[in-house]
BALOBA-1460 file (C-alpha; in Angstrom, 3 decimals):
// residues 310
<rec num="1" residu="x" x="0.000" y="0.000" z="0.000"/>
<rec num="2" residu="x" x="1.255" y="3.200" z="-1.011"/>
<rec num="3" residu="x" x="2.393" y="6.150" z="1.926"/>
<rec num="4" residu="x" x="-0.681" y="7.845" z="0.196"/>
<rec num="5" residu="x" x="-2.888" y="5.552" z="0.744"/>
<rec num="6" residu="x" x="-1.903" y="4.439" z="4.048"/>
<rec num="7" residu="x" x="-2.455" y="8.325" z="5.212"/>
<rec num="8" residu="x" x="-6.011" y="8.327" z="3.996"/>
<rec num="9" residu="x" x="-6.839" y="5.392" z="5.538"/>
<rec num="10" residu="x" x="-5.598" y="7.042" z="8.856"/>
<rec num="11" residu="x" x="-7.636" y="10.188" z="8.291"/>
<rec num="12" residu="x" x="-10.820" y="7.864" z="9.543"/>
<rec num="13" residu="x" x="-9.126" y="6.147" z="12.118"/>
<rec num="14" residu="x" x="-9.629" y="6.424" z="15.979"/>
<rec num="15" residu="x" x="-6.246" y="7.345" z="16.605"/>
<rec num="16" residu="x" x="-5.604" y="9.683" z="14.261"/>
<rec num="17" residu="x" x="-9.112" y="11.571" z="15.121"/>
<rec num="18" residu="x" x="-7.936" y="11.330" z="18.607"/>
<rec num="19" residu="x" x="-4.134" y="13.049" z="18.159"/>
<rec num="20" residu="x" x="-6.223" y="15.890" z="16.452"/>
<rec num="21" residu="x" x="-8.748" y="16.009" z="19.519"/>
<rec num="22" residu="x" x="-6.055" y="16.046" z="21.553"/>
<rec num="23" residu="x" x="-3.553" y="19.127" z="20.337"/>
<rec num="24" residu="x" x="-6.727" y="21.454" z="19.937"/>
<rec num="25" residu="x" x="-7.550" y="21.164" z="23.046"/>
<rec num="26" residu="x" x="-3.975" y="22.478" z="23.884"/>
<rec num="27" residu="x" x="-2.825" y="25.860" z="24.779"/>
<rec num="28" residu="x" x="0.238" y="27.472" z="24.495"/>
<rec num="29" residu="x" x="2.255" y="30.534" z="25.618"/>
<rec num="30" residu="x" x="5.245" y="32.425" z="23.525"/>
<rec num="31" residu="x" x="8.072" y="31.005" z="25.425"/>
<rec num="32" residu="x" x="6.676" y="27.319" z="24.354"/>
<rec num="33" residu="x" x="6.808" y="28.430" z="20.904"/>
<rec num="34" residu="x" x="9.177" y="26.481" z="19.550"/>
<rec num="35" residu="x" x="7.870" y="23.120" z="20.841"/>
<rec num="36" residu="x" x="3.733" y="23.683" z="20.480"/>
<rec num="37" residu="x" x="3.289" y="22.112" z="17.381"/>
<rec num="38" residu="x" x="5.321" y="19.123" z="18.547"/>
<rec num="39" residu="x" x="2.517" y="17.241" z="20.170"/>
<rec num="40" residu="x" x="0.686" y="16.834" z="16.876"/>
<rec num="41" residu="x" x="3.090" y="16.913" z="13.726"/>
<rec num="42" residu="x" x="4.966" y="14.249" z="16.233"/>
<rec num="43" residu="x" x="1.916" y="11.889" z="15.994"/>
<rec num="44" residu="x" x="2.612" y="12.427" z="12.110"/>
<rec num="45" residu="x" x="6.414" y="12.054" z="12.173"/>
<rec num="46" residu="x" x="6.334" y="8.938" z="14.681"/>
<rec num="47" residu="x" x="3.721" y="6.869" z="12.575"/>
<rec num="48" residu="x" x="4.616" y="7.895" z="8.730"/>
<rec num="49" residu="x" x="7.898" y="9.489" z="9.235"/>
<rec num="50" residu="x" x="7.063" y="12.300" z="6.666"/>
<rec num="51" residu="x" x="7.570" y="15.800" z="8.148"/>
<rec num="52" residu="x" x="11.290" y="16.380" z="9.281"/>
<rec num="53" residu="x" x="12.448" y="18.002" z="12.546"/>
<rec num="54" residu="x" x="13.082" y="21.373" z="10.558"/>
<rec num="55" residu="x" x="9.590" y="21.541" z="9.592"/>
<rec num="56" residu="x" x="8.650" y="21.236" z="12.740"/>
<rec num="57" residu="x" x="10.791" y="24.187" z="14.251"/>
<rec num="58" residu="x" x="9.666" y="26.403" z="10.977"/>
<rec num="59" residu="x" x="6.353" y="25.262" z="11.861"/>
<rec num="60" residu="x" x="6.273" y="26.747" z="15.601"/>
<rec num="61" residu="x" x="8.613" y="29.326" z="14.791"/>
<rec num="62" residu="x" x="6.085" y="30.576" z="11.794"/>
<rec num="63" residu="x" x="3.516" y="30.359" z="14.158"/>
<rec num="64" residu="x" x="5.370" y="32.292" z="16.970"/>
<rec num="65" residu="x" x="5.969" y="35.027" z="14.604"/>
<rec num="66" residu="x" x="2.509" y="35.088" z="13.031"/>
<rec num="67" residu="x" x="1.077" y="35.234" z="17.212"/>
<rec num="68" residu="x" x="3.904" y="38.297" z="17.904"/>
<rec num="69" residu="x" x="2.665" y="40.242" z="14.233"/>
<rec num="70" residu="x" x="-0.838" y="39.751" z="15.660"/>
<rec num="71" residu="x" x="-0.194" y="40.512" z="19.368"/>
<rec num="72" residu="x" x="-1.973" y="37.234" z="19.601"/>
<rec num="73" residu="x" x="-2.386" y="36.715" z="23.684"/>
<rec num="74" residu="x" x="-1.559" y="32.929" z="23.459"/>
<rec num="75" residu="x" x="-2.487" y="32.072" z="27.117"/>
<rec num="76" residu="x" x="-6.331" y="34.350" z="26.852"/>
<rec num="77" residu="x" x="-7.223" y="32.286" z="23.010"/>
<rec num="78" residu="x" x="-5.874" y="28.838" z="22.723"/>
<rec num="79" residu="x" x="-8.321" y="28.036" z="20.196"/>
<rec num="80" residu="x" x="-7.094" y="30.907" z="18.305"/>
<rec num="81" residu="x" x="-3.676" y="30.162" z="19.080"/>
<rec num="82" residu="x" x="-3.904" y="25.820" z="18.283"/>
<rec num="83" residu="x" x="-5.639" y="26.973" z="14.627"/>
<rec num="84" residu="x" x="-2.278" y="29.132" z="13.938"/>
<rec num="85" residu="x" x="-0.439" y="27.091" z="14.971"/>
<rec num="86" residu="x" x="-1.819" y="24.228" z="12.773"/>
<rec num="87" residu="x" x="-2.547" y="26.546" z="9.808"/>
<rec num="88" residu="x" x="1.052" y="27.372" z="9.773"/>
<rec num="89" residu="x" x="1.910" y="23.649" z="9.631"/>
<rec num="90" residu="x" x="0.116" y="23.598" z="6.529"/>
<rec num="91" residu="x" x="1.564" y="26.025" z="5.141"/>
<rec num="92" residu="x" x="4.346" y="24.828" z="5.087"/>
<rec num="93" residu="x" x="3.404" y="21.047" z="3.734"/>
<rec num="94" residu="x" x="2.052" y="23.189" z="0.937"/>
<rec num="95" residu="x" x="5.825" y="24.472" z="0.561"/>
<rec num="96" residu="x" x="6.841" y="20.686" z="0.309"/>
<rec num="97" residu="x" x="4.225" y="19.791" z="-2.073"/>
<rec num="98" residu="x" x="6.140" y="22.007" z="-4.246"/>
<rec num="99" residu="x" x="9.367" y="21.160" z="-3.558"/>
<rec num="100" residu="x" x="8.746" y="17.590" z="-3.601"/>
<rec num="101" residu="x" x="7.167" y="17.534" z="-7.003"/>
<rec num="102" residu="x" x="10.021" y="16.527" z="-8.951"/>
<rec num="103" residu="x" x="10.114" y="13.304" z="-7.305"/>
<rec num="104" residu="x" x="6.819" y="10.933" z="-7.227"/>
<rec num="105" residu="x" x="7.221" y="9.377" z="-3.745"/>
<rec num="106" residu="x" x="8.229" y="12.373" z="-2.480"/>
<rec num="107" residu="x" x="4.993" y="14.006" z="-4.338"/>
<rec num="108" residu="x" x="3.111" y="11.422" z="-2.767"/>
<rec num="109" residu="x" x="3.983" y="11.681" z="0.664"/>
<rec num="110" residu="x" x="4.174" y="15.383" z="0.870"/>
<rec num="111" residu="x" x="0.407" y="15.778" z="-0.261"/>
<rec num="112" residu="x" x="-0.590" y="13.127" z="1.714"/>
<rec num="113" residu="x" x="0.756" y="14.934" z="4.724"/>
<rec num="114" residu="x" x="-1.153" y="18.233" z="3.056"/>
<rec num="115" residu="x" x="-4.596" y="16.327" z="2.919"/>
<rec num="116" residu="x" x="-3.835" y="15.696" z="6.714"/>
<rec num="117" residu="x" x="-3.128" y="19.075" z="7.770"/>
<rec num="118" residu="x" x="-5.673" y="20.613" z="6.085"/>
<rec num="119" residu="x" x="-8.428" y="18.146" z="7.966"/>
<rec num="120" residu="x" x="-6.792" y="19.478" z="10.994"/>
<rec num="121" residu="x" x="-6.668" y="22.901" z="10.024"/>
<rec num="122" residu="x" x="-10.402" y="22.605" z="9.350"/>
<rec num="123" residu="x" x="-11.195" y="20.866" z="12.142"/>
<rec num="124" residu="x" x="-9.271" y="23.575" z="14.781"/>
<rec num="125" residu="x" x="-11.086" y="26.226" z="12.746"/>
<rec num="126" residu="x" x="-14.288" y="25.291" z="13.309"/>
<rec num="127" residu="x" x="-13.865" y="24.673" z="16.853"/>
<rec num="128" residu="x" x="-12.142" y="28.156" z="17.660"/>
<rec num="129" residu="x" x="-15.187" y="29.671" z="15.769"/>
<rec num="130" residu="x" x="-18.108" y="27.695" z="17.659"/>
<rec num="131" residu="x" x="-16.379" y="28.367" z="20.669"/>
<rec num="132" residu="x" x="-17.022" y="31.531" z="22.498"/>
<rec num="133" residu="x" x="-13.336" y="32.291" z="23.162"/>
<rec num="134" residu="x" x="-12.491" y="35.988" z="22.809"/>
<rec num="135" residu="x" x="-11.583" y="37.466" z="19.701"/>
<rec num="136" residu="x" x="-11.092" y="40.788" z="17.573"/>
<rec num="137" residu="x" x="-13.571" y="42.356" z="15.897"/>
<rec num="138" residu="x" x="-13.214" y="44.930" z="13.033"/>
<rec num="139" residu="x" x="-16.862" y="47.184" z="13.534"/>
<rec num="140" residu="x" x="-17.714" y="49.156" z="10.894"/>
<rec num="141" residu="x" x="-20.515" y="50.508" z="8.739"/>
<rec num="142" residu="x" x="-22.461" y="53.593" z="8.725"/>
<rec num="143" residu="x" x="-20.901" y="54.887" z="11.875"/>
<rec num="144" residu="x" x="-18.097" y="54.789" z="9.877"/>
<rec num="145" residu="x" x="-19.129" y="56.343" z="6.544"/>
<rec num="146" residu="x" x="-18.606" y="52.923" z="5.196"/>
<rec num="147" residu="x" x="-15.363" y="51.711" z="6.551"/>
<rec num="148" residu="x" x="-14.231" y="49.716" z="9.784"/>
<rec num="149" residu="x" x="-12.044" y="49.810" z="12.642"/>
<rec num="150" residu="x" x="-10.381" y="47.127" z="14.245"/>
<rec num="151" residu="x" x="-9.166" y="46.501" z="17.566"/>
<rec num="152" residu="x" x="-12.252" y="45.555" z="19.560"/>
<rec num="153" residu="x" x="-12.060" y="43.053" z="21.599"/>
<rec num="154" residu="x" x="-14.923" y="40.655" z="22.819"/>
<rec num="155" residu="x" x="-16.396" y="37.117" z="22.818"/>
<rec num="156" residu="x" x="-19.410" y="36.122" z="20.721"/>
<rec num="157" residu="x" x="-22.072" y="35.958" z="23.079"/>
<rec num="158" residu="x" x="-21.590" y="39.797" z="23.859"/>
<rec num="159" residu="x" x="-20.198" y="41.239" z="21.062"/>
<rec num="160" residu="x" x="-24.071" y="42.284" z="19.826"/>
<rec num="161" residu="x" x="-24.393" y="44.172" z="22.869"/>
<rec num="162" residu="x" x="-21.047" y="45.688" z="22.776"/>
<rec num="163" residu="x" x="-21.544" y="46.317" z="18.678"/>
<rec num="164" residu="x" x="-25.008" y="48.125" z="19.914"/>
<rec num="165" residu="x" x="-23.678" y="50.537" z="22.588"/>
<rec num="166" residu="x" x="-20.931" y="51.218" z="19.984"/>
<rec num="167" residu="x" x="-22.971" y="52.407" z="17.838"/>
<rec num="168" residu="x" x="-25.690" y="54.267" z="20.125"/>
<rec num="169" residu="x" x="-22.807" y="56.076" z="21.086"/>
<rec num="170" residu="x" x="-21.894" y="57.623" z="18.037"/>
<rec num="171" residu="x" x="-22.067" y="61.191" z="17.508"/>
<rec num="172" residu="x" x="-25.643" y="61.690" z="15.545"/>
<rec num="173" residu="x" x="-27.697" y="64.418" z="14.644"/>
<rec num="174" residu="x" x="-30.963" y="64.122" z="16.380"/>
<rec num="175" residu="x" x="-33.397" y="66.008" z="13.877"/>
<rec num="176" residu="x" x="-35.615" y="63.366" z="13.095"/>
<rec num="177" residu="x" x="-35.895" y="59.330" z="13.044"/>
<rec num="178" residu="x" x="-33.810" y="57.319" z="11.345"/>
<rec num="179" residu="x" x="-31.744" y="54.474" z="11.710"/>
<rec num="180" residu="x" x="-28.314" y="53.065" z="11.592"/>
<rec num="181" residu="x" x="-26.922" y="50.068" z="9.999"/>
<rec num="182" residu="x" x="-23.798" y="48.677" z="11.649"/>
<rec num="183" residu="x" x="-21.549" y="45.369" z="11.858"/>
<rec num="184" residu="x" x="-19.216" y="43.304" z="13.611"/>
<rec num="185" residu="x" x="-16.645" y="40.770" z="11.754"/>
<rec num="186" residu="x" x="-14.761" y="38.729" z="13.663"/>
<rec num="187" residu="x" x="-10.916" y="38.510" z="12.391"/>
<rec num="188" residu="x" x="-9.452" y="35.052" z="11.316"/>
<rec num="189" residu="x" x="-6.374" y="34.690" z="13.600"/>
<rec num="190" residu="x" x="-4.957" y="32.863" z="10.750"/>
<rec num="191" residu="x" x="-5.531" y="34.814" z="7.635"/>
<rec num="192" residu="x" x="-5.644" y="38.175" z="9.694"/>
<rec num="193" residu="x" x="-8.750" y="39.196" z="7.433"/>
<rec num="194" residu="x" x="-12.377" y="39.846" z="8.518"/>
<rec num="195" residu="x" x="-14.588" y="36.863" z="7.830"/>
<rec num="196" residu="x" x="-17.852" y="37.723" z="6.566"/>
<rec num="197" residu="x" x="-19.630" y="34.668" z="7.901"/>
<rec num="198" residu="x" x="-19.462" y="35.389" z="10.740"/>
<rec num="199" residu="x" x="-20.754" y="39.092" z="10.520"/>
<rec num="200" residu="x" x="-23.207" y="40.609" z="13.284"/>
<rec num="201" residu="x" x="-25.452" y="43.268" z="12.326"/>
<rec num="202" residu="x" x="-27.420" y="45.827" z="14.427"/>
<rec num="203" residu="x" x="-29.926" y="48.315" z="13.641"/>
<rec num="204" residu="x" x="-30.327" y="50.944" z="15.619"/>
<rec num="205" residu="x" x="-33.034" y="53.400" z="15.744"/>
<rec num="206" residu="x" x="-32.434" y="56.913" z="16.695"/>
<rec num="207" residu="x" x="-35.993" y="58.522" z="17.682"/>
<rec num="208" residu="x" x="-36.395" y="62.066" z="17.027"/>
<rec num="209" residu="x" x="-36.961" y="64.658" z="20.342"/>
<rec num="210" residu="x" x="-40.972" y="64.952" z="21.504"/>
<rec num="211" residu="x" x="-42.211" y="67.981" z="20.408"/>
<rec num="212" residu="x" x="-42.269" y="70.398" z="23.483"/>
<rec num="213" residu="x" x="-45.516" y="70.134" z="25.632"/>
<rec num="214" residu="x" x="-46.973" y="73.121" z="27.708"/>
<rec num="215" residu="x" x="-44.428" y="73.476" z="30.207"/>
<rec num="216" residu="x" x="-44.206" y="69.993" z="31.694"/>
<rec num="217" residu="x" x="-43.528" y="66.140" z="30.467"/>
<rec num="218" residu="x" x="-46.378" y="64.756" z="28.307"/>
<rec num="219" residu="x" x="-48.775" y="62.723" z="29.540"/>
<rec num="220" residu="x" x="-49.513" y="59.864" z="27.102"/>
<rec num="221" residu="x" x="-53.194" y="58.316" z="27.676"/>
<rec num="222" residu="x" x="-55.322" y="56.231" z="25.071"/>
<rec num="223" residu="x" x="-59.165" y="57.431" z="24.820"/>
<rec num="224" residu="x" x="-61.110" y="55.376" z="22.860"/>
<rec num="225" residu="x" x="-63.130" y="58.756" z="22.006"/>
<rec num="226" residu="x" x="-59.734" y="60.177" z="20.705"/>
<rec num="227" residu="x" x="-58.434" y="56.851" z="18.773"/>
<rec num="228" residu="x" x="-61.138" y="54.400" z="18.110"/>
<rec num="229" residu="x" x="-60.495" y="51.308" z="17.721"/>
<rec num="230" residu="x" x="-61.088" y="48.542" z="20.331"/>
<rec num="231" residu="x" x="-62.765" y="49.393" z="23.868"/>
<rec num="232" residu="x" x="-60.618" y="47.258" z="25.508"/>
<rec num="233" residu="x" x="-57.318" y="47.969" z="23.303"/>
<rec num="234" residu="x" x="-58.191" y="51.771" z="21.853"/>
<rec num="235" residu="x" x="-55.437" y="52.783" z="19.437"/>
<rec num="236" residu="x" x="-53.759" y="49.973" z="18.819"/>
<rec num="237" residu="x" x="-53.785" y="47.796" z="15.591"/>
<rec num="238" residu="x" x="-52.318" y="45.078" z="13.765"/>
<rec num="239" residu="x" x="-49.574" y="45.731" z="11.307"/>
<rec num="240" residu="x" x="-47.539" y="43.182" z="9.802"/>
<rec num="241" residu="x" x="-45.948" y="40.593" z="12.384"/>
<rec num="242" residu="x" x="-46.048" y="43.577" z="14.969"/>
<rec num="243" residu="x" x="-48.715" y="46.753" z="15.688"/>
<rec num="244" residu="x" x="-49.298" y="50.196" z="15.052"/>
<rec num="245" residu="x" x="-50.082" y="52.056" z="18.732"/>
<rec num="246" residu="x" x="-51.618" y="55.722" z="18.711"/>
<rec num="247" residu="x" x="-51.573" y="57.679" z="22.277"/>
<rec num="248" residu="x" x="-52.043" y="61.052" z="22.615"/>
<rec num="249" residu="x" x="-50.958" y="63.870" z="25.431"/>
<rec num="250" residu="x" x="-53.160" y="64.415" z="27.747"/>
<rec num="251" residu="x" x="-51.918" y="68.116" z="27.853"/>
<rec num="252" residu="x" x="-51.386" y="69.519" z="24.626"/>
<rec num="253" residu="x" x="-53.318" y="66.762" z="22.203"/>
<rec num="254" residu="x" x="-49.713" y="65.752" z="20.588"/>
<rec num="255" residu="x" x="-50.426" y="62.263" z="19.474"/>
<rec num="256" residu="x" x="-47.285" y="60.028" z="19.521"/>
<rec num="257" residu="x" x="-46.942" y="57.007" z="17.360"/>
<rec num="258" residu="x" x="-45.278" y="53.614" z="17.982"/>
<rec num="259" residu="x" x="-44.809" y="51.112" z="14.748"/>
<rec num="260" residu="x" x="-43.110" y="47.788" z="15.756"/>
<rec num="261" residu="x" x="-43.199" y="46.588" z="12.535"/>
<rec num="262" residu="x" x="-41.674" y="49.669" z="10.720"/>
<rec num="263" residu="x" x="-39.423" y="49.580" z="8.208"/>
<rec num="264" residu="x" x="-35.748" y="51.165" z="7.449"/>
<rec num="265" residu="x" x="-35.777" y="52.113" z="4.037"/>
<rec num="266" residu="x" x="-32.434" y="52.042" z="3.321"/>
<rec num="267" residu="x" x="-32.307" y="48.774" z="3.725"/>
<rec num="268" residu="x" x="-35.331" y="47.416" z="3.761"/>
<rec num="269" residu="x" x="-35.166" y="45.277" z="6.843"/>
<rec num="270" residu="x" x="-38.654" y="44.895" z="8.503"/>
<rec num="271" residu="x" x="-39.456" y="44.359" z="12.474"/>
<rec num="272" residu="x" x="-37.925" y="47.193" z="13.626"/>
<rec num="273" residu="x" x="-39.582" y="49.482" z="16.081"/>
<rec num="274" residu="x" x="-40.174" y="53.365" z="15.337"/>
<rec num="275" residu="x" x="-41.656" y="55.964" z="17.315"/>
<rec num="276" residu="x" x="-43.221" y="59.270" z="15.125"/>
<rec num="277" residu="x" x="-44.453" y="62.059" z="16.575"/>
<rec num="278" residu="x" x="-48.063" y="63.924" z="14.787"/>
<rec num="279" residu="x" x="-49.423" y="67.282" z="15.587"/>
<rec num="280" residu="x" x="-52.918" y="67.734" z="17.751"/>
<rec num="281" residu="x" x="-56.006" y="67.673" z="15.617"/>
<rec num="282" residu="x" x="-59.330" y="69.213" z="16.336"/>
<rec num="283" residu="x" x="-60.513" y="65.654" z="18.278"/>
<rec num="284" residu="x" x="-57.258" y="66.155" z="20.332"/>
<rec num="285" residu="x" x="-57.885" y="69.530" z="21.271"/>
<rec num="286" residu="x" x="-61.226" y="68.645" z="21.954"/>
<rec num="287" residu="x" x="-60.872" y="66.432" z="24.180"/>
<rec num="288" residu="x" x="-57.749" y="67.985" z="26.541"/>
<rec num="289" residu="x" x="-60.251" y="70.584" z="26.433"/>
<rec num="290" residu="x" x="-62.877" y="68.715" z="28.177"/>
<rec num="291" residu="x" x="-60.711" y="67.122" z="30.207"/>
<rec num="292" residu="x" x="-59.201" y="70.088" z="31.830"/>
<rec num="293" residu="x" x="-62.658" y="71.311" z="32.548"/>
<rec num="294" residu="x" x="-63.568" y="68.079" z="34.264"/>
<rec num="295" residu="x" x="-60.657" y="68.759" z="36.447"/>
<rec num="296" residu="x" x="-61.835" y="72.382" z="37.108"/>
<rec num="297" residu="x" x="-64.736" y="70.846" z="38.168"/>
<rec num="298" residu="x" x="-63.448" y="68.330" z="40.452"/>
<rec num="299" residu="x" x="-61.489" y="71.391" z="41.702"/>
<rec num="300" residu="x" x="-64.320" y="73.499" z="42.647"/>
<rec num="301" residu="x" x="-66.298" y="70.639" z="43.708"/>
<rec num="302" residu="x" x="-63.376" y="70.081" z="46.288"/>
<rec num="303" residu="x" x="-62.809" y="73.474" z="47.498"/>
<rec num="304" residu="x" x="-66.825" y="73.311" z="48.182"/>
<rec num="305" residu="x" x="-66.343" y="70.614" z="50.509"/>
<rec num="306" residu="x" x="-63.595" y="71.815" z="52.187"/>
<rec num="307" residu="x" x="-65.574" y="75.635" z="52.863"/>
<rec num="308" residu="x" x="-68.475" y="73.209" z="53.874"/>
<rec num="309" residu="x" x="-66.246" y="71.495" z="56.759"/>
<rec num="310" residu="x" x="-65.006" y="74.303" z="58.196"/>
C-alpha cells in the first residue's frame, strides 16, 4: 500500500481523530513556541515518518511570529492560538508539495501529509469559531461612513451588545428618526482578514426629540373617544408581524406614534420598532379641552367641601 494511501486510511481512524482532539484542546504561551506544534506533527512524524524536525521548528517558529505580528495573547485564546499554529503547519506542507514535485514518492507523501493538515486545520477552525473564546472584531458601517475599525475586543455571546452601545454612542444628529446600519466581523487569527460569515449586524433606531408640551412632560393616555379602535385595546392595531399604537398627550393633544413593525428604508429590513411624533387635531384639542374642565370641576367641587367642613 502506497504512503498515500496508508495516510487516507488514517484520516478515519480512531487514533488519528484522537491526536487531532487532543492538540486542539492544547494551549500554548510564547516562550513554548518552539515546541507547540510538537505534540501533533509528532503523531505524524512517529507513525509515517514524513515531516522532518526542521519543519517542525519552521512550523512553531512561523507560528510564533505570526502570534507576535498579531499581538496574539496565546495564554487568553488557545483556540485561536492551536488553529495558527496548525494553519502554519500547513503552510508549510504546501511548501513541500512544491518542492517535492520533482520526485513521485516524495509528491506522494508530501500531499498526503497536506490532505492531513488541512483536515486538521479545518477541524481547529471550526472549533475556535463555535467556541465563544475571545476574539477581535473589526466594527464598521455607517458609523463609519462605510469603513471599519479594528481593535475591539470581545467574545461572541456579547459582542451584539457591545456592537449596539458602539454604535448608540456615536455622535448623531438628532433632527428626526432614522436608523443606523452597523456590523461586527470577527478577524481570522490565521488569515488576519475579517470573515464575513461570521458578521453581526445591528440596527439601531435613533428617535427624534418629543415635540415640546406646555411646560411639563407629556402625559400619554389612550381614549377610545380620541383613537377608536377597540374598547378594551383603543389605538392599537395590527400591522404586519407587529402593531401600530396611537396615544395622545393628555396636555397639549400631541399624538405620539409607535410602529413595531416599521421599516428602514435604506435597507429594507422589517421588524424594527419606530416611534413618530403627529401634531394635535381638532378631536385632540377637543378632548384635553374637556378634560381640563372636568378637572376644574373636580377642583371646585373640592374646594366646596372643604368651605363646607369648616
Amino acid at each position: 500500500m502506497s504512503t498515500q494511501a496508508i495516510l487516507r486510511d488514517a484520516l478515519s481512524t480512531s487514533e488519528t481523530v484522537a491526536a487531532i482532539d487532543h492538540v486542539l484542546q492544547l494551549g500554548y504561551s510564547l516562550e513554548r513556541a518552539r515546541r507547540a506544534c510538537q505534540p501533533y506533527l509528532d503523531s505524524v512524524t512517529s507513525a509515517y515518518g514524513l515531516l522532518s524536525r526542521d519543519d517542525q521548528e519552521a512550523t512553531a517558529q512561523a507560528a510564533a511570529d505570526a502570534a507576535i505580528e498579531r499581538r496574539l495573547d496565546c495564554d487568553a485564546r488557545p483556540l485561536a492560538w492551536t488553529y495558527l499554529q496548525i494553519e502554519c503547519a500547513r503552510q508549510i506542507a504546501e511548501e513541500n508539495v512544491e518542492r517535492a514535485s520533482p520526485n513521485e514518492f516524495a509528491l506522494e507523501a508530501a500531499t498526503a501529509t497536506l490532505e492531513l493538515l488541512e483536515f486538521a486545520t479545518t477541524r481547529a477552525r471550526a472549533r475556535w469559531e463555535n467556541s465563544d473564546e475571545i476574539r477581535e472584531y473589526a466594527f464598521g458601517g455607517e458609523s463609519l461612513a462605510g469603513s471599519s475599525e479594528r481593535g475591539h475586543h470581545h467574545t461572541p455571546s456579547e459582542v451584539e451588545g457591545e456592537l449596539q452601545a458602539w454604535t448608540e454612542g456615536g455622535d448623531w444628529e438628532n433632527e428626526g428618526g432614522f436608523w443606523v446600519s452597523d456590523y461586527a466581523s470577527a478577524i481570522d487569527p490565521a488569515t488576519d482578514r475579517e470573515i464575513d460569515e461570521n458578521t453581526v449586524n445591528v440596527h439601531v433606531r435613533f428617535e427624534p426629540d418629543a415635540p415640546a408640551c406646555k411646560g411639563r412632560e407629556h402625559d400619554w393616555q389612550s381614549p377610545y373617544a380620541v383613537l377608536g379602535g377597540l374598547q378594551e385595546n383603543p389605538g392599537v392595531w395590527g400591522k404586519g408581524g407587529g402593531v401600530l399604537c396611537r396615544e395622545v398627550c393628555a396636555y397639549c393633544g400631541t399624538y405620539r406614534v409607535t410602529d413595531t413593525w416599521a421599516q428602514d428604508p435604506s435597507t429594507g429590513i422589517q421588524g424594527l420598532t419606530s416611534v413618530s411624533y403627529e401634531d394635535a387635531d381638532d378631536d385632540a384639542l377637543a378632548w384635553v379641552r374637556a378634560d381640563e374642565e372636568d378637572d376644574e370641576d373636580d377642583e371646585d367641587d373640592d374646594a366646596r367641601e372643604g368651605i363646607a367642613a369648616q
